[in-house]
C-alpha positions in Angstrom: 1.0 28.2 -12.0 3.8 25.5 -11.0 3.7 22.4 -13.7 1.5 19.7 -12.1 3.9 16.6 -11.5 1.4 14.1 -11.4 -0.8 14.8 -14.5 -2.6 12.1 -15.8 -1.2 9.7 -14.0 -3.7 6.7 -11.8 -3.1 6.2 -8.2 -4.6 4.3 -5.5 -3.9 5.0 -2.1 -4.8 2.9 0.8 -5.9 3.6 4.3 -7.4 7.7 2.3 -10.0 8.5 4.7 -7.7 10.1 7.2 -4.1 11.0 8.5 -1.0 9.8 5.8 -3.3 8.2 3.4 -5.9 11.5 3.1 -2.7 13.8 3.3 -1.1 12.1 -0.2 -4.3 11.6 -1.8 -5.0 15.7 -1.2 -1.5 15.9 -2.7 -1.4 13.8 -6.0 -5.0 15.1 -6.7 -3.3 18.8 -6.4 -0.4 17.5 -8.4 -2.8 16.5 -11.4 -3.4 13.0 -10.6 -6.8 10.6 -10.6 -7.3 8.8 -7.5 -8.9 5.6 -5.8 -8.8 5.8 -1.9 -9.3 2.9 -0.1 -10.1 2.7 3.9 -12.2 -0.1 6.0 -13.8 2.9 7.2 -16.9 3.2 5.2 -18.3 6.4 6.1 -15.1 8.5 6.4 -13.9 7.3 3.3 -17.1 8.5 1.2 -16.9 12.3 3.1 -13.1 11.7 2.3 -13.8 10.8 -1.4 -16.4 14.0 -1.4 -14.0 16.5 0.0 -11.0 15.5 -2.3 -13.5 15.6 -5.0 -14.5 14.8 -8.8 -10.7 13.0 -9.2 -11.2 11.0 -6.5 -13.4 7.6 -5.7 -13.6 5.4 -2.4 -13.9 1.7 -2.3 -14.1 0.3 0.9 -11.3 -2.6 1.4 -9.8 -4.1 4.3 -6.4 -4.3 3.5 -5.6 -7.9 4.8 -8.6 -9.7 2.9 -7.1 -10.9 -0.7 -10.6 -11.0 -1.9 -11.1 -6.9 -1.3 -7.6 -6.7 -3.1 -9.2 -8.3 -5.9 -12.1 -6.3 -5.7 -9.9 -3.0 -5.4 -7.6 -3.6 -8.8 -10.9 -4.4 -10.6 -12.0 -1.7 -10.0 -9.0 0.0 -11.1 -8.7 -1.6 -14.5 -11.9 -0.7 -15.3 -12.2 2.8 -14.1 -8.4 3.7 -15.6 -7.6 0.9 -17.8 -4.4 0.4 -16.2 -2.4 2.2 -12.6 0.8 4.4 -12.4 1.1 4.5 -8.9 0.6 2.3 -5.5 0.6 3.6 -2.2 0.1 1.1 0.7 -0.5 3.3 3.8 -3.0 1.8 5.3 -2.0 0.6 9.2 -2.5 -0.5 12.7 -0.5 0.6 16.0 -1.4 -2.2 19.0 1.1 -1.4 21.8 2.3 -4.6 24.0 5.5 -6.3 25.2 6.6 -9.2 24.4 5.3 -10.9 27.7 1.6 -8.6 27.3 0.8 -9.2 23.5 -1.2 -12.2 22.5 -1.4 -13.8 19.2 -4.7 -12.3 17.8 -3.1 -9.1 17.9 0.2 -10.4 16.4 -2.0 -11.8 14.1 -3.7 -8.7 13.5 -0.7 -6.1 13.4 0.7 -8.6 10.5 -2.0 -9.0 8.2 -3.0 -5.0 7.9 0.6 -4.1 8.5 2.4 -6.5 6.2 0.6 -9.2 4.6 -1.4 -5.9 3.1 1.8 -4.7 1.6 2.6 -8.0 -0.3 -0.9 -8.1 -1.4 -0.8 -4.7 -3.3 2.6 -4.8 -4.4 1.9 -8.0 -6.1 -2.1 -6.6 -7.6 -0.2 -3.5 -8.9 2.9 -5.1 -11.0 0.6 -7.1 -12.4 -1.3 -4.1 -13.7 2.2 -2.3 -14.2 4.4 -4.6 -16.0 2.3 -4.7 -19.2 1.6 -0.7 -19.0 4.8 1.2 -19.2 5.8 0.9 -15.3 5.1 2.7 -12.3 5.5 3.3 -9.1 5.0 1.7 -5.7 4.7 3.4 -2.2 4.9 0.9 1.2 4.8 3.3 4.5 7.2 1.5 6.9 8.0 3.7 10.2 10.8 5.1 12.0 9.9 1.9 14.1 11.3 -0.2 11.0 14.7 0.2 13.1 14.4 2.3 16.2 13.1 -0.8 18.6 10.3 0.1 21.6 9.8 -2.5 24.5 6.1 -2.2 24.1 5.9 -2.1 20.4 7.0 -5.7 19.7 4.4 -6.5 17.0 4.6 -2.8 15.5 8.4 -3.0 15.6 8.4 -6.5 13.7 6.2 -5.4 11.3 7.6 -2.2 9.8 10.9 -4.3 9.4 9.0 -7.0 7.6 8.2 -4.2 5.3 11.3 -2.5 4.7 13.0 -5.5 4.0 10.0 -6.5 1.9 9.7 -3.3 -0.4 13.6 -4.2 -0.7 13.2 -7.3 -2.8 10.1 -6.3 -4.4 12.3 -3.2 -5.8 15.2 -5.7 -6.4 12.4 -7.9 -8.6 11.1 -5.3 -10.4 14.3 -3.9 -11.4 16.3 -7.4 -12.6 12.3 -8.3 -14.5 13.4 -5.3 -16.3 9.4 -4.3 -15.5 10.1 0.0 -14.9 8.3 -0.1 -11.6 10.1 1.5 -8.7 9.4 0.5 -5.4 10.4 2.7 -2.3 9.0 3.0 1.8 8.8 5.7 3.8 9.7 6.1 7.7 7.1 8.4 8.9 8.1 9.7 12.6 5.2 10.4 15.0 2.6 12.1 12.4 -0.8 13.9 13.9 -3.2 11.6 12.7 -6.3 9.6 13.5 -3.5 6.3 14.3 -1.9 8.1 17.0 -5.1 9.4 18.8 -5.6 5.9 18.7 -2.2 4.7 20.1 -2.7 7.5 22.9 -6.1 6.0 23.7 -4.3 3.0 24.8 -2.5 4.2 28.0 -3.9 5.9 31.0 -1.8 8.9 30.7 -2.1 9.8 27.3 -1.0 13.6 27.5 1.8 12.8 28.9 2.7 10.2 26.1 2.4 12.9 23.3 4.3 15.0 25.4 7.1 12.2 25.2 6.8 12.0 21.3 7.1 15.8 20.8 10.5 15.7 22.9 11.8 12.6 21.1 12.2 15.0 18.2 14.7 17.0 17.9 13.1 19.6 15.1 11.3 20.3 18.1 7.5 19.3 16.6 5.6 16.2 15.4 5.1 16.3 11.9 2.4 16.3 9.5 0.8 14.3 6.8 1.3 16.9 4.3 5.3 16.2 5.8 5.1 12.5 4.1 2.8 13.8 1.4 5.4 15.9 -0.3 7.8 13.0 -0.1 5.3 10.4 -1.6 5.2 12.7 -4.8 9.0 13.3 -5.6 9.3 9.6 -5.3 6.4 9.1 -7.7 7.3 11.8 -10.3 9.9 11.6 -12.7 12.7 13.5 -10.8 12.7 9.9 -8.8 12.8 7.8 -11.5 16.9 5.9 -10.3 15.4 5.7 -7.5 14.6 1.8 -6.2 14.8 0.0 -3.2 15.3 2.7 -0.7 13.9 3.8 2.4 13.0 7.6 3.0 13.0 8.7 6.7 10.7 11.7 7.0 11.4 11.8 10.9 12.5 15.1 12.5 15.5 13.3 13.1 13.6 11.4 15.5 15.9 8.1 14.3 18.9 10.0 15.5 17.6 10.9 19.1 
């Protein structure tokens, strides 16, 4: 049996009960890790939770309340006594140009999309600094640079948090605090998000048509695609690695 890369080490992973977040969670739990998934969705997180099994828990959180964050790393610290690894998937697709979207939705695309980033990047180095380091995960997107009309909020947001994970790494690393801090830029990924995304257009077969052609591997990908990514740059064959952004796109970015 292949060494486990992950063993012993304490994760939480936001936005578990389905798609990316589920995907890595499967992945650091197969890799020998203990983890806490996080989802506002109450009942798919528990079945989540129950299917990953006896090294995983579910706490319900919604990502933009600093209150739930509070909640979350409390949790943490007393269930592992400190954390080794942050992953902030957890996300919201709301499609609209810049003359169509209205300011709840700005609103809301920035708060789960970004403000939820900040908010667990700060909770985890505080639990990090004083226990040896770790690791920190923000999932940007392909969208991060690779601009659609009718994805103006989306678009803005997955550059705030490129950008963001960038100085957070850049902290880390001059507070000499042995936390790295990476993002990843999914492509289009089959998940429970894009069903969503597709829901909001009248020809929604013909959309996912659209995003299988805009990749050149010739296929979406998969969460298990961004899983495997998630842990190299959580084990210790990624530990130079800081402030960097991961495409895992199909070469969707280059089409």
């Amino acid at each position: 049996m292949a060494e486990q890369k992950l063993l012993g080490k304490r994760a939480i992973v936001t936005g578990g009960a389905t798609g990316i977040g589920y995907g890595i969670a499967l992945r650091f739990i197969a890799e020998g890790a203990t983890v806490i998934i996080t989802d506002i969705d109450q009942p798919g997180g528990i079945a989540a939770a129950e299917k990953l099994g006896p090294n995983c828990d579910f706490v319900h959180h919604d990502v933009s309340v600093p209150a739930d964050w509070d909640a979350v790393f409390s949790i943490a610290k007393e269930k592992f006594s400190g954390l080794d690894i942050m992953v902030n998937v957890a996300g919201v697709t709301l499609m609209g140009t810049i003359e169509e979207l209205d300011v709840e939705t700005w609103d809301k695309t920035m708060g789960i999309n970004v403000r939820s980033c900040f908010l667990g990047c700060q909770g985890a180095i505080k639990l990090m600094k004083t226990d040896g380091g770790g690791s920190i995960i923000n999932m940007a997107s392909v969208s991060s640079f690779k601009a659609q009309p009718e994805l103006v909020a989306y678009n803005a947001s997955k550059a705030g948090v490129d950008m963001m994970t960038k100085s957070v790494a850049l902290h880390c690393a001059r507070s000499g605090y042995g936390i790295n801090v990476n993002s990843i830029n999914p492509g289009v990924i089959q998940t429970d998000m894009l069903k969503k995304v597709v829901s909001q257009v009248d020809n929604g077969e013909a959309l996912m048509d659209s995003y299988k052609a805009m990749h050149p591997i010739g296929r979406i990908g998969e969460p298990e695609d961004v899983a495997a990514m998630a842990v190299y740059l959580v084990s210790a064959e990624a530990s130079f690695i800081t402030g960097s952004a991961f495409t895992v796109d199909g070469a969707l970015g280059l089409n």
